[in-house]
N, C-alpha and C positions, 0 to 999 in steps of 0.2 A: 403408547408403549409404557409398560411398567419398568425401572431396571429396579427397585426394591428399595427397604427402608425409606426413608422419608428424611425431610430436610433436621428436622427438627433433633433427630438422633442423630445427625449425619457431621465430621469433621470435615472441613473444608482448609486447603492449604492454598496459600496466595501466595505464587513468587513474584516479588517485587509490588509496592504498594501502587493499589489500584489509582485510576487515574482521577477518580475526584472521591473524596470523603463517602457520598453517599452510597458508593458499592460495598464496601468494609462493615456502613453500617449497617446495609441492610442485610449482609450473611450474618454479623452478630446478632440481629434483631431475629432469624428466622432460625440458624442454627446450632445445634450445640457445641461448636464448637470453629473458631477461625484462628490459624497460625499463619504469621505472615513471615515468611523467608525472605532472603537474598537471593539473588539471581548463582549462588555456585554450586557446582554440583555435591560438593559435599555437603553442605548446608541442606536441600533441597532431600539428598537420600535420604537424611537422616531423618527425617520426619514423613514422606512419602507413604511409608509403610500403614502411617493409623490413615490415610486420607481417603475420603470415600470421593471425594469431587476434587479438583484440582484448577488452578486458574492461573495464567504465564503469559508472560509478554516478555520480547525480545530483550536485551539481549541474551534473555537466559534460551537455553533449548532443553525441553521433555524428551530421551535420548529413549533407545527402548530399553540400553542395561535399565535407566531410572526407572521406569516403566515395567521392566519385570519384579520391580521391589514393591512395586505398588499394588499390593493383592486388595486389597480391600476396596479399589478405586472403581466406580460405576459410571463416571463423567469426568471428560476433562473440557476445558474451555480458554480457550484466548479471549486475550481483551478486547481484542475489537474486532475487525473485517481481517487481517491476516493471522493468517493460523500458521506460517513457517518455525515459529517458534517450537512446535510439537513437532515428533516424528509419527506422521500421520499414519503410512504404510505398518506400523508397529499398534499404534492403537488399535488399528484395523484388524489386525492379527488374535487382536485380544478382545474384541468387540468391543471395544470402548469406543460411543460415540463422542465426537471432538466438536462443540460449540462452536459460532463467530457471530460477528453482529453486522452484518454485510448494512453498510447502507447508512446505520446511522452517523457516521462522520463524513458521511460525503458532500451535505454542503460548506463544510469548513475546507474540505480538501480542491471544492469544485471551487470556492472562492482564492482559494492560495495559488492555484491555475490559473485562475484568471487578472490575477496582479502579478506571475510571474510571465503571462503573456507579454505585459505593461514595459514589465521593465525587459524582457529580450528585446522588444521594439526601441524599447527608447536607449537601452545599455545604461541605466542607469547608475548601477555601480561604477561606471566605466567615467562617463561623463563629471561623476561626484566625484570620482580621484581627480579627473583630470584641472577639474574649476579650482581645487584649493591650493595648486599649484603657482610658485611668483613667475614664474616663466610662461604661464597658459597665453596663447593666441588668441586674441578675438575674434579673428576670421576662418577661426575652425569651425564655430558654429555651424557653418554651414558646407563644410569639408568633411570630414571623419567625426561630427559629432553630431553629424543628422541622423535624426532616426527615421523607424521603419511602421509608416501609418497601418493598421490591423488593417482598418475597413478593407475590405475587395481580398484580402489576405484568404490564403488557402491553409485551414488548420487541417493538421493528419491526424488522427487517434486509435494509436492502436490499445485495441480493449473498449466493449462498450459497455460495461457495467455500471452500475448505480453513478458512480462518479464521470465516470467518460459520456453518459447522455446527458447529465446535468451539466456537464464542462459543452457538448454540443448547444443545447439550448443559451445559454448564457452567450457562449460567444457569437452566436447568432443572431441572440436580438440585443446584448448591448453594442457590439462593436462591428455585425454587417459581416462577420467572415461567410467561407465557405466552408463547407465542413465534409470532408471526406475522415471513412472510416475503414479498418479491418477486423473484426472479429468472426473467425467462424461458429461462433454459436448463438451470432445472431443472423434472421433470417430479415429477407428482405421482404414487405414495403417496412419500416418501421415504424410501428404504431409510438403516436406523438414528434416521431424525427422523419416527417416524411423528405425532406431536403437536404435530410444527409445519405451521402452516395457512399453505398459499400464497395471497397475492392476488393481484387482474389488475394493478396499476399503486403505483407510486410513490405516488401521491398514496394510494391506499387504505391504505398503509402510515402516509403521514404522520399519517392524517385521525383513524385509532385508535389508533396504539401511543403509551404513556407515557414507553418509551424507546425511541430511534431508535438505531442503528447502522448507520454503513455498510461496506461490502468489498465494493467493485464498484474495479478498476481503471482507471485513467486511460486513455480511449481518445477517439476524436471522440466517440462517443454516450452520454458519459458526461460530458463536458465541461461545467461547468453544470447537472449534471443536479436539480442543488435551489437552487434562488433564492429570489428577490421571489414570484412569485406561488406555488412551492411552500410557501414558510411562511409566505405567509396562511394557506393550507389543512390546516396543523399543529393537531395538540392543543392547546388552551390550556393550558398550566403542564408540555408536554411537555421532554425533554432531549433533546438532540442528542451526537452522539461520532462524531466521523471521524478513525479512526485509520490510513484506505486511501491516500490522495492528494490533495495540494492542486492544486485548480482543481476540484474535483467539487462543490464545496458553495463556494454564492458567501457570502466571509467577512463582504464589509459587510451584506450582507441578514441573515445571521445575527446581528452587533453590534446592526443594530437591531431584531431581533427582542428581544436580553434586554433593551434598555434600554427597550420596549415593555410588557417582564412579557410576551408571549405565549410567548417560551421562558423555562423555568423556570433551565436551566444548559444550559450545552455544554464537551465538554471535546473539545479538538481537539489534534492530536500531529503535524499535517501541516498546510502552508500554498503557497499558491499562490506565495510570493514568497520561498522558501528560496531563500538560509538568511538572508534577513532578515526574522527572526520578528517581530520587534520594530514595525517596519515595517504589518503585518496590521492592518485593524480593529479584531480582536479582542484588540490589548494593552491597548486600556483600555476594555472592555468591562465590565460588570458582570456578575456571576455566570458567571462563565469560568476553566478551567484551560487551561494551556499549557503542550505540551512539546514538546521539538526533534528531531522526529521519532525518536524513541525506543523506540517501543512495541515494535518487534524485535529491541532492543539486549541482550542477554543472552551470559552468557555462554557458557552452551550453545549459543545461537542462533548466536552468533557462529562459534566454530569448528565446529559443522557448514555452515552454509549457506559459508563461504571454502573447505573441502574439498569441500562437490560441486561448486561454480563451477569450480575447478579441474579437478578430476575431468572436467565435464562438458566442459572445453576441450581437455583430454589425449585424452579419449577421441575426442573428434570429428575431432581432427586426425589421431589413427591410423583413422580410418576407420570409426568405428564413433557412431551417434548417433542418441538417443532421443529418436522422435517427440512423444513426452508433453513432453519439457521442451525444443519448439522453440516461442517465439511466432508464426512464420511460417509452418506447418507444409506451406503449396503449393511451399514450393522444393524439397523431400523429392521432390517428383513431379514427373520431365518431363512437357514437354507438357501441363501444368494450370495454369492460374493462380495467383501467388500468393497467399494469404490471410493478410491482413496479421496479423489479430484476428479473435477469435470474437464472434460478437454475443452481447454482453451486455444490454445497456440500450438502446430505445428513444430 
C-alpha cells in the first residue's frame, strides 16, 4: 500500500522521548524532519498540524479533536504492542493506519511473569517486611510465612498472545505447572502448546487456576473485564498478576479481595490511574507487589522495540507497510470498513 510522499520529505512528531536512543536516531537519520513533544495536549496540537507520521505512548492520549488538526498526518504509531494511547475508532474514520510492535517486548514481559510468579509463592515482599522486624518469631517460618511451591500448581491465563504462550512455555518447563487458558481467538489443538487446556469463559479460568495471569489488551471488551463479581468466583487462596493494562482488572475489588484473605497475593506492574501509582487501592493493600509499569523495560527490550517503531514509521511513509503490525487493519482496504480491534474478550 502506498499512503504518499516518502520518509525523506516527511515530518515526523514524537510525543514523549522514545524508549531507547536508537529510535530518534534513526527518524533523524531517514527524515526531514523530528519534533519531540510532551505528553500535553496543548504542546502536542500545536505542532500536529505539519506532522505527516506521529509516534505516542501513554500517558499521553491521540484524542480525535487532536486528530482532526492533524491534516497532513498519513501514519500514526505507538511505541510498542499497546496502542490505547491513540483513539483508534477516530484514526479509523480518517483512514489512518495505527502501528504497534506486537511481540517484540514479550520476553522481557514473559520473564517479569515469571519472577512475579516467584514471589506470589513465596510473598516475598511480605516475608522481607516481616524478618527486619525486633519482634519477628522464629517459628513463623513455618506458620504464615510458608510459601506456596509452583511445581503441580495450576496457572490460569487469560489472553494467549505473544506473551501469554511464552509465560505458558516457560512455566511449564521451568517450574512443572499446569497451564489452563481462555482466549477466544485462539483455536484448539494449539500448535507448539499442545498441553495447555483451553476453557469456555473468564470465570472457568478464575474458578480453577492457583495462579491467574493476564495478556488480553486494553480494548471496550476488555474494559473491566475482572471485578466485584469476577473475584467472588476466584480460587480461595488464588494469586492474581496483571502485567497487560490498567483498567482490565478493577484495582479496588482486588484490594479488597486480599485484605478479605480470598486472594492469596497479587502482583500488578500496571494501573488504571498512571502514572500515579501511589494513588491505586492497591498501595496499601496487603499481600501486594507494585511496579511502575516495568515489566518491558529491559534493555534488550528497549532498543529493539525503539528500532522497529522507527523502522515501522520509515517504512510506511515510503510506502510500504505490514499488515500484521497495523491495529486498524480495514484502512489497508478500500471500500471495507474499518476495523478498529480484533475481538478478544467477550
Amino acid at each position: 500500500m502506498t499512503i504518499g510522499g516518502g520518509a525523506s520529505f516527511s515530518t515526523v512528531v514524537v510525543v514523549l522521548p522514545m524508549v531507547h536512543p536508537i529510535g530518534e536516531a534513526t527518524l533523524r537519520e531517514r527524515c526531514r524532519a523530528v519534533k519531540l513533544v510532551s505528553d500535553q495536549h496543548d504542546e502536542i496540537a500545536s505542532v500536529i498540524g505539519e506532522a505527516n507520521a506521529l509516534i505516542a505512548r501513554g500517558p499521553a492520549f491521540i484524542s480525535d479533536e487532536l486528530l482532526a488538526r492533524g491534516r497532513e498526518l498519513r501514519v500514526l504509531s505507538a511505541s510498542g504492542a499497546g496502542y490505547d494511547c491513540i483513539d483508534i475508532d477516530a484514526a479509523s474514520r480518517r483512514g489512518l493506519p495505527v502501528l504497534y510492535a506486537p511481540g517484540i517486548g514479550a520476553p522481557a514481559v514473559a520473564e517479569w511473569v515469571l519472577g512475579a510468579l516467584v514471589v506470589a509463592g513465596r510473598r516475598f515482599p511480605v516475608v522481607d517486611h516481616e524478618v527486619r522486624n525486633s519482634d519477628f518469631a522464629w517459628s513463623r517460618r513455618t506458620t504464615d510465612m510458608q510459601g506456596v511451591e509452583l511445581r503441580g500448581k495450576i496457572l490460569g491465563l487469560i489472553g494467549l498472545g505473544n506473551i501469554g504462550r511464552r509465560v505458558a512455555r516457560l512455566a511449564e518447563l521451568a517450574f512443572e505447572m499446569q497451564v489452563i487458558a481462555y482466549d477466544p481467538a485462539v483455536a484448539a489443538p494449539l500448535g507448539g502448546l499442545p498441553s495447555v487446556r483451553l476453557l469456555g469463559s473468564v470465570n472457568e479460568v478464575l474458578q480453577t487456576a492457583d495462579f491467574i495471569s493476564v495478556h488480553v489488551p486494553l480494548i471496550p471488551s476488555t474494559r473491566g473485564l475482572i471485578g466485584i463479581a469476577e473475584l467472588a468466583r476466584i480460587k480461595a487462596g488464588a494469586s492474581l498478576i496483571n502485567a497487560a493494562r490498567g483498567g482490565i482488572v478493577d484495582e479496588a475489588a482486588v484490594a479488597d479481595a486480599l485484605r478479605s484473605g480470598r486472594l492469596r497475593f497479587a502482583a500488578f506492574d500496571v494501573f488504571a490511574g498512571e502514572p500515579k501509582m501511589f494513588e491505586s487501592p492497591l498501595a496499601d493493600a496487603p499481600n501486594c507487589m507494585m511496579s511502575p509499569h516495568v515489566a518491558g523495560l529491559t534493555d534488550r527490550a528497549m532498543e529493539d522495540l525503539a528500532r522497529e517503531v522507527a523502522e515501522g514509521v520509515v517504512s510506511a511513509l515510503d510506502g510500504r507497510i505490514d499488515p500484521g503490525r497495523v491495529a486498524n487493519p480495514g484502512v489497508l482496504s478500500v471500500g471495507q470498513p474499518a476495523q478498529a480491534t480484533r475481538r478478544m474478550l467477550p
